[in-house]
N, C-alpha and C positions, 0 to 999 in steps of 0.2 A: 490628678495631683502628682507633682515630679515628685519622686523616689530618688534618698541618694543610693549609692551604693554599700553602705553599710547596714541600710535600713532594706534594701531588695537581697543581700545575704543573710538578713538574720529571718527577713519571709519568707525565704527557701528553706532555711533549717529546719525554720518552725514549723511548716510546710512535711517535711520529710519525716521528722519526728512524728508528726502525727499521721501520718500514712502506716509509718512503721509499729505504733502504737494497735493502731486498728488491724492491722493484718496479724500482731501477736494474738489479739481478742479473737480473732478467727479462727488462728490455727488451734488457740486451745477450746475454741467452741465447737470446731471442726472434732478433734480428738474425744473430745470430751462424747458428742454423740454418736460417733463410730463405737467407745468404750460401752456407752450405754444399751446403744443399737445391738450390740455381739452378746455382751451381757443376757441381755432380757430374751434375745433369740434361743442362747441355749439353754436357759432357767428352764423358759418354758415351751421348749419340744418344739422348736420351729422346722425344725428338720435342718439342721446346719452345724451337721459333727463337726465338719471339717472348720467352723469359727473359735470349736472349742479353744484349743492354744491360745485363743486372743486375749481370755479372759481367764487363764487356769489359774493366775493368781492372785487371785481375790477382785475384792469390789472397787471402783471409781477410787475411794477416798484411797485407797493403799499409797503408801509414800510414792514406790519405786514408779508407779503410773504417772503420779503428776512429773517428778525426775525425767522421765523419758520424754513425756510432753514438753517440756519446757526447751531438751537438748531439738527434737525435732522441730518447735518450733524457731528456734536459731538459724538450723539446718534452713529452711524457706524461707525466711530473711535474706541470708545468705543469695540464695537462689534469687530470690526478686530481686534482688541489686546488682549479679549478673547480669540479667533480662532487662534493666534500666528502668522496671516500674517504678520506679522512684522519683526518675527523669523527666518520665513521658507530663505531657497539660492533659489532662484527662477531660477538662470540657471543651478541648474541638477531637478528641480522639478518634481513631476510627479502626479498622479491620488491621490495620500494621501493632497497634498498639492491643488487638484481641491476642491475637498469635502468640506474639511475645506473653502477655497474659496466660494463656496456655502454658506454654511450654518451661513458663515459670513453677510453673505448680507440679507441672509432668517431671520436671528436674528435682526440681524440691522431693518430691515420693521416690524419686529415685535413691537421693543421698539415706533418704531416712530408711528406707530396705537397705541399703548396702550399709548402715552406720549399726542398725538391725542384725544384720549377720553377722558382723565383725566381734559383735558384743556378745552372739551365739557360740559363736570357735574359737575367742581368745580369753585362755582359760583365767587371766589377770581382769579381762572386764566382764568377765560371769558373774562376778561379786557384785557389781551394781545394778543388778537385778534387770536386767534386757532381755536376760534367755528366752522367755518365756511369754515376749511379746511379738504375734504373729503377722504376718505381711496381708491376712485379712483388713485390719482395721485401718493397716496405714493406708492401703488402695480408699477402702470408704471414706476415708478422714479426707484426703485429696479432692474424692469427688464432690463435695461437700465444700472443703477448702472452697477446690473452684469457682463453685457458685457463687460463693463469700466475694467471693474478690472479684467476679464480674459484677455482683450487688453492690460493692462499694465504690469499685470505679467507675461504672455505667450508670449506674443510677441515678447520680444525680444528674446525670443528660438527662434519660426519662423523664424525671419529674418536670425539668427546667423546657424539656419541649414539650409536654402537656402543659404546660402552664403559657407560654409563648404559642403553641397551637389555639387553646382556648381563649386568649388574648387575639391572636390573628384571628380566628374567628369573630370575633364582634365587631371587628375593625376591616372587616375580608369587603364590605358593601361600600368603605373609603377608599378601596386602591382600585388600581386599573387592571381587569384582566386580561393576563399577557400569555400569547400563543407564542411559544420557542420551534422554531423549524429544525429540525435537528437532535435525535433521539438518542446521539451518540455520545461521545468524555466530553466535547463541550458544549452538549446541547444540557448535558448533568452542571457539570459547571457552573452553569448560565443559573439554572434551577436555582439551584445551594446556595448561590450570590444572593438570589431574591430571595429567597424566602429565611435570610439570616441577614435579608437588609442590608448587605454592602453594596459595594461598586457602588453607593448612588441611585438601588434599584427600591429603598425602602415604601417607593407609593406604588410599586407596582407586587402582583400576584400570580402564580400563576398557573392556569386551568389547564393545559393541556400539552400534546408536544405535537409536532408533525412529523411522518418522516418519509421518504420514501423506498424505505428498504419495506414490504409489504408485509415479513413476515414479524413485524414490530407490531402490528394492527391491534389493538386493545391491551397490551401488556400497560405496564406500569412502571415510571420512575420517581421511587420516592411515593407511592402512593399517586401519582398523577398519572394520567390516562393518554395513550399515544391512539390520536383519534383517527388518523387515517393520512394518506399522501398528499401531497402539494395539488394534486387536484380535489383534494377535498375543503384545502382553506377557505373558499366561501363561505361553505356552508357549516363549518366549525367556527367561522368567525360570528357568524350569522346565530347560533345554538349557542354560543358560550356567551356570547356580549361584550364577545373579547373587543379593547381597544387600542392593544400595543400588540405591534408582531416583533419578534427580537428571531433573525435568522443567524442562528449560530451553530455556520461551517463553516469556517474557514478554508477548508479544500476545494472549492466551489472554483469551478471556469469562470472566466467573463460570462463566456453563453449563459450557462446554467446560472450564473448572479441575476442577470437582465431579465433570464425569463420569473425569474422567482419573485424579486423584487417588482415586478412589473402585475404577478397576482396579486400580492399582498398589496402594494398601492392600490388597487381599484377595488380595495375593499374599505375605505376610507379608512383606515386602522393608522394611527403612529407607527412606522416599521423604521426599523433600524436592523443591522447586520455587522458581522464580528469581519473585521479588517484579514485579509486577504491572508497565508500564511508566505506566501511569496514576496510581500510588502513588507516581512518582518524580519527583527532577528532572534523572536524567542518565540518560546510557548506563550498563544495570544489570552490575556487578561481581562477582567472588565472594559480596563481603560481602550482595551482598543474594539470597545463597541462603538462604531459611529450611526451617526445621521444617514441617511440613504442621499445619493445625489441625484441629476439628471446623468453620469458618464454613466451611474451604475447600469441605467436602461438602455443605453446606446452601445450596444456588444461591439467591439472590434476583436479582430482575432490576437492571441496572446501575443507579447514580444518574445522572441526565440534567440536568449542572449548566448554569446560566446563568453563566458563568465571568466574564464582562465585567458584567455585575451585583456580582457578588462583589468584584473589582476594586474595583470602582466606590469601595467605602466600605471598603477593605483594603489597596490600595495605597497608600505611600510612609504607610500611616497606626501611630502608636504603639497597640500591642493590647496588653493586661492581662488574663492569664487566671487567672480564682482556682482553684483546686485542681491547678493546673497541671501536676502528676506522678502525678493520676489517671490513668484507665485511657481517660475520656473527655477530659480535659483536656488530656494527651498528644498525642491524636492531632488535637483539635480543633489544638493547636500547631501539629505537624506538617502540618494543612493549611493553615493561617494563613500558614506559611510558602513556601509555594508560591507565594503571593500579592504576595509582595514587601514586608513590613510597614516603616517605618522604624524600628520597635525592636519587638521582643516581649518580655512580660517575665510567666516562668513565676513565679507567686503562688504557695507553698504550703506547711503547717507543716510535711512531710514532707521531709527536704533530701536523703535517698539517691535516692527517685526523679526529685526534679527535677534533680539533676548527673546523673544518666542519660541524662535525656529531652535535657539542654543541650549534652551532648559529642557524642550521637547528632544533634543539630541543626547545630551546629558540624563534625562530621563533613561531613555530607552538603552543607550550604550555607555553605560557607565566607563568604562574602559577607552573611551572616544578623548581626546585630546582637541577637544575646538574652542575655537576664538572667536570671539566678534573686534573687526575694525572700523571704527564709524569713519568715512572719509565721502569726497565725490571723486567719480574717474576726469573729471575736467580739473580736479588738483592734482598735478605731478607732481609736485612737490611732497603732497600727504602719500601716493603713492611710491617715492623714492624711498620715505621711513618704514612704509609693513614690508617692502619687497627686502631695506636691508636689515630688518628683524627678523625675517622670519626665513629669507633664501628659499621661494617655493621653487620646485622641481614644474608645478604643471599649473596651469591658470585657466580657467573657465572662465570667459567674460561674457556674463547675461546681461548684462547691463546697459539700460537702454532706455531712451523716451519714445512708447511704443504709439500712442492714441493717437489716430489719425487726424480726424476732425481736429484737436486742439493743436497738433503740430502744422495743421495748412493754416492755425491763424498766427503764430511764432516759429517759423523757418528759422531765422538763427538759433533758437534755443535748440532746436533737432539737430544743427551743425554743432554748434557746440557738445554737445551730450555725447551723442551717438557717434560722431567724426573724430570733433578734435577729442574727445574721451575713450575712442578704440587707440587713437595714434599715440596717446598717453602711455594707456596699459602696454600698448605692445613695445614702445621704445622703455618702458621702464623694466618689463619684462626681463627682454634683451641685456640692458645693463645690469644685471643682478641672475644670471645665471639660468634664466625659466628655462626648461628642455622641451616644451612644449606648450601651445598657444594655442584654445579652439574658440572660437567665437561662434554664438547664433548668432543668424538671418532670419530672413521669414521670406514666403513667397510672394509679399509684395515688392520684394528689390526687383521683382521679373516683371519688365516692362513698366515700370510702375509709374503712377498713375498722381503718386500725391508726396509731397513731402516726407516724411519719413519713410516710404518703402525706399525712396530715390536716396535717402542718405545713408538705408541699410547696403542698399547697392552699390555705393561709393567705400563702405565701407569693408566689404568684401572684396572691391580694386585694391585696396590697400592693403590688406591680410595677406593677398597673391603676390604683388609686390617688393612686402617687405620678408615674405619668405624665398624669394630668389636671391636677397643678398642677407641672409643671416643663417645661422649653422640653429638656432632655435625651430624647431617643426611649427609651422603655422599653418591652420585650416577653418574652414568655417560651416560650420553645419547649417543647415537650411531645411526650414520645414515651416508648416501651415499654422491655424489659430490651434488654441488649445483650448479644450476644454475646460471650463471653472476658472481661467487667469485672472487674475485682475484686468476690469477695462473688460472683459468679452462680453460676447452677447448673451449666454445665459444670465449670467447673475444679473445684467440687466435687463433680461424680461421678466427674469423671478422678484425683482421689485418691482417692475412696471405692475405686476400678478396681485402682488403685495397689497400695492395702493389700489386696488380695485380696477384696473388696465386704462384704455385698452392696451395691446402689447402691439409696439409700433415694428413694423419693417418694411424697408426701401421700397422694394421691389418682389412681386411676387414669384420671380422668378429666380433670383440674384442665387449665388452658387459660391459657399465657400470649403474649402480642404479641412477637418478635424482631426485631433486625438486629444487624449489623453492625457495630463501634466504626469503620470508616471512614466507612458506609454513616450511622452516625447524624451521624459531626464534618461532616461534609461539609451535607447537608440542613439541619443550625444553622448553618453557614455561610450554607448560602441563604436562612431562615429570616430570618436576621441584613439581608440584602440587600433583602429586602422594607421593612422597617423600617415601619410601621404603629405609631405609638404606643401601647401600653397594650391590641396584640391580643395571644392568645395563639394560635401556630401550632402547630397539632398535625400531626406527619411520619404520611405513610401509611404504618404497619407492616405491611403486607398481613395472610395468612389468621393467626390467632391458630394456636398451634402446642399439641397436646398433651404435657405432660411427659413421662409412660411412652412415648411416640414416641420424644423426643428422649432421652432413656434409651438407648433398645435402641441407636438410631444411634452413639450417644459409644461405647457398650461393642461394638459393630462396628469400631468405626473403631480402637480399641484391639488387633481382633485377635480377641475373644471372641465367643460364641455367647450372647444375653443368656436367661438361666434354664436355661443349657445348662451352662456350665461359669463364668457371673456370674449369680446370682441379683440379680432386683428383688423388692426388700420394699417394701410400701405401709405406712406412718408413720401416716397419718391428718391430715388438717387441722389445723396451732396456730393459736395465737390470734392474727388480725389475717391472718391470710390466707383468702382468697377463691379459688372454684372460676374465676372467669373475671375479667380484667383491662378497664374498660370505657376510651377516647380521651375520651369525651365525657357531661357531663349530659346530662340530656333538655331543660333549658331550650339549655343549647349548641346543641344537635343543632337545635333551633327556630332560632336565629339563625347555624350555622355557614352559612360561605360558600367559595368554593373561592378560587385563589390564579391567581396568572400560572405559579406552579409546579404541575404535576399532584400531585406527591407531596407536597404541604402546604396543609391546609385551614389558614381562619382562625374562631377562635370570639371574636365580640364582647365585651366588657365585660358584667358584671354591674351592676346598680344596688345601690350599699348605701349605707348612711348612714354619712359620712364621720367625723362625731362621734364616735358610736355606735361604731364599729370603732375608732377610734385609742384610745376609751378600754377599751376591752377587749383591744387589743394591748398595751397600759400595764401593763394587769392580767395578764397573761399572763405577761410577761418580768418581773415582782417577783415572781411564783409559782414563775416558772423558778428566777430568782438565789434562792429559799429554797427549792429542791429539796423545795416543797409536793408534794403528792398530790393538791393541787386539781389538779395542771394538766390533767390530760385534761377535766375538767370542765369549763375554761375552754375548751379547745380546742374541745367540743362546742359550745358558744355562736357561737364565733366561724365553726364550720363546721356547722350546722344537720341535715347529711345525713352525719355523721361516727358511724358504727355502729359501736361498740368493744366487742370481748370483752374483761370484765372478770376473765377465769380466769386464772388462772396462766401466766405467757408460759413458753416454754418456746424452748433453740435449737438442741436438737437435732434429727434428722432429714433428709429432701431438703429444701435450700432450696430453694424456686420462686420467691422473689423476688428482687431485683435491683435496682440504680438504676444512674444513669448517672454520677455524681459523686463525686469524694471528697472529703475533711475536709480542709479546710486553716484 
């Protein structure tokens, strides 16, 4: 029920008042049996001369005893409203809020000794009868006090968690048992979430921890039992009945993810794991438990950024990302923001994923100043208005129509998009001040084979180009499929998987380059950082990966046995796809060079004739806008080494292609 604010300050007062209440009822109950205590010890020969002073004037009821009491207890009022008891929510409290409880009481004993003596040697307040009360009783009164006030504060947690344990217990055979890998602050964390029902965790419970630090082996968090090392998850999964595994480390290698994620999957268990601390910019939360993927079991080795480079040309600087609620575009964001940009502003004709990607941005960095612009890069026009609203400093253009298969059956739509919507960005760039220009590629512009590798390729002539005659840095980064994009091959065999298979691929042999959608934003990042006019950078994808490999893996990682109980069916090669994926020509490969980055070569400028090409990029996009059947024609003129099967495109089957970019 909403609270105003006049009605949530008078349940604070009311609140304080009776705290204040209760701790006066203490300290004179405190007093009261210290009084009684000292008393009765020296009536009756307890052996305690030395309590005698406590009590040398007279009994309980005597005036001057309650007097004192009353001033002492002022005194520890006093004291507690330093120490901010007053402040603290005592039903999520914990060890900050004990201390301070202490040391309220230890202050308080203190003033009432020192307020004790004062009244002993100043010969004006001897008269109010203090002399003669000793520093025995007030020590007991305190220890006593103490417990008072850890009974009244704490307490009503005990009660309220015996009663919520005895509740979780009748209800403990409705949740799911859940193994947490990680025995350390947030493998606690994780704990405390579930068994107090946040995050989202209220149907799950949980029995045990893992961890691999050895010398954790039977201890206890919270009562819960750390059952042994990550080579023990079988067989603890197997003994508990566990059905969720929640791996929360966020310190974990890629290595060390893949191999862990990769036991707890083949124990059919629900596993999830807490998002990477390097992917983030705070201390990690419920919210960033995610779903396990298939990248997570495909280790590549870390990216090794030069992060004060990246800086360099990203902080306090305005970024414009075209396709911005891509799959690549997203996260290329999502790093950008790490960066400290003075404005970011997601570009893309798609508006559900970029209010996604911008509430998730907002989310996480509050402090972040981003936009979303819904336009397309084949409107200049829509692009002259954000370039002269917003004046970006640096432009990331992801943007792109990537699907193979469907661009060999609409060729002009790929020219349009990808072409005439690079020569958009880059001339509207230009006129509006941009100090920088990197565009993806992919490595099917190399030698390529089908319609849109060949229009990425045409597209990179022009990035070279247009930065020989403009004082704007233009470059183009180039790299392989990525992992999880939209349009790639996992997520479409994790639904082929889905529907009960089989999971189709080409060829059993066919061969393509992967990474990672962070592993790729990140390297265009640095890519971006180098800043070489008119090179094109190409990212080391490491070993080129076999498709029926990465088949069997996804339908593993699913749970399945691949041709056991998921059949792979081979499709056969369509048109515009190729058995092996190549980074580089052979003229490239003659003039690449390496970078100050290990994982980014640089390949030189081509020589062409500048005429010559702008009038056959002229000819090209009037081919496009009258959705001719010249265009592949044209396209082959303009890319000389552009080997296109002319059969029937076809888009059924395993996709094995991929890009990095989407359509804005």
């Amino acid at each position: 029920m909403f609270m105003t604010g006049k009605q949530a300050n008078i349940e604070r007062i009311s609140r304080i008042v009776l705290l204040v209440l209760i701790d006066c009822l203490c300290c004179c109950a405190a007093f009261a049996f210290a009084t009684w205590f000292l008393h009765s010890a020296v009536e009756n020969g307890y052996g305690f001369p030395f309590m005698a002073s406590t009590i040398a004037n007279g009994p309980l009821k005597d005036y001057y005893t309650f007097t004192q009491i009353g001033v002492f207890t002022l005194l520890y009022i006093v004291s507690f409203m330093l120490f901010r008891l007053y402040s603290s929510i005592w039903s999520v409290s914990g060890l900050n809020e004990g201390i301070m409880a202490i040391a309220g009481v230890g202050v308080g004993a203190l003033l009432c000794i020192l307020v004790n003596y004062l009244f002993s040697k100043i010969p004006f307040l001897r008269s109010f009868g203090f002399l003669n009360r000793g520093r025995a009783g007030i020590c007991l009164a305190a220890m006593v006090l103490c417990a008072l006030v850890f009974i009244t504060r704490f307490g009503y947690r005990i009660i309220r968690r015996v009663i919520i344990d005895t509740e979780k217990g009748s209800r403990t055979l409705e949740k799911k048992p859940t193994l947490i890998v990680g025995a350390g602050y947030f493998g606690a964390y994780v704990h405390s979430q579930i068994m107090n029902g946040h995050g989202g965790e209220s149907d799950c419970v949980t029995v045990g921890f893992i961890d691999d630090n050895k010398a954790k082996k039977g201890m206890r968090i919270d009562g819960v039992k750390v059952y042994g090392t990550s080579e023990d998850i079988p067989a603890v999964v197997k003994k508990l009945g566990v059905q969720e595994i929640i791996i929360a480390i966020p310190s974990l290698t890629s290595k060390r993810r893949a191999e862990l994620v990769t036991i707890c999957r083949e124990t059919k268990c629900h596993v999830r794991l807490m998002t990477p601390l390097k992917d983030l910019n705070d201390t990690p939360t419920m919210r960033d438990i995610r779903e396990t993927n298939i990248s997570d079991v495909m280790f590549r080795p870390e990216v090794d950024l030069d992060v004060r480079a990246i800086e360099g040309y990203l902080e306090h600087k305005c970024v414009l990302v075209t396709g911005g609620g891509g799959s690549i575009g997203s996260e290329i964001c999502r790093q950008t923001a790490l960066f400290y940009p003075s404005k970011l502003i997601i570009f893309d004709i798609y508006e559900n994923n970029a209010y996604e990607l911008y509430c998730e941005l907002k989310q996480r960095h509050p402090w972040l100043d981003a936009v979303i612009r819904i336009g397309s890069v084949r409107d200049k026009a829509r692009l002259d208005i954000v370039m002269e609203e917003f004046h970006p400093d640096i432009v990331l253009h992801t943007a792109a129509h990537k699907h193979v298969p469907l661009m060999e059956e609409s060729p002009a739509e790929a020219v349009k998009n990808n072409v005439a919507g690079t020569i958009n960005v880059l001339r509207s760039a230009e006129e509006h001040g941009v100090k920088r220009f990197v565009q993806l590629s992919t490595d099917k512009a190399v030698n390529p084979s089908n319609v849109m590798g060949a229009t990425k390729r045409i597209t990179e002539l022009i990035v070279q180009q247009f930065a020989k005659n403009s004082i704007m840095r233009c470059m183009t980064v180039r790299f392989g499929n990525v992992l999880g994009s939209h349009g790639s091959v996992i997520p479409l065999f994790e639904r082929q998987i889905k529907s009960g298979g089989p999971v189709l691929v080409t060829d059993k042999n066919i061969t393509r380059y992967f990474m990672t959608i962070p592993e790729a934003a990140q390297l265009v990042l640095q890519a971006g950082a180098l800043g070489e006019t008119g090179a094109i950078y190409v990212l080391d994808m490491g070993e080129p990966v076999r498709i029926y490999e990465l088949a069997e893996k996804v339908i593993k990682f699913h749970g399945f046995e691949p041709n056991v109980d998921m059949p792979i069916e081979i499709t056969g090669l369509r048109p515009g796809e190729k058995m092996y994926e190549e980074l580089l020509t052979s003229e490239e490969q003659k003039k690449m060079e390496k970078t100050a980055h290990g994982r980014i070569m640089k390949a030189r400028p081509v020589e062409i004739d500048d005429d010559v090409f702008n009038e056959k990029i002229g000819e090209l996009l009037a081919l496009a806008d009258a959705n001719s059947a010249a265009v592949i024609d044209c396209i082959k003129e303009l890319v000389p080494n552009f080997k296109h099967d002319d059969s029937e495109p076809q888009c059924q089957g395993g996709n094995e292609d991929e890009e990095m970019a989407e359509e804005a």
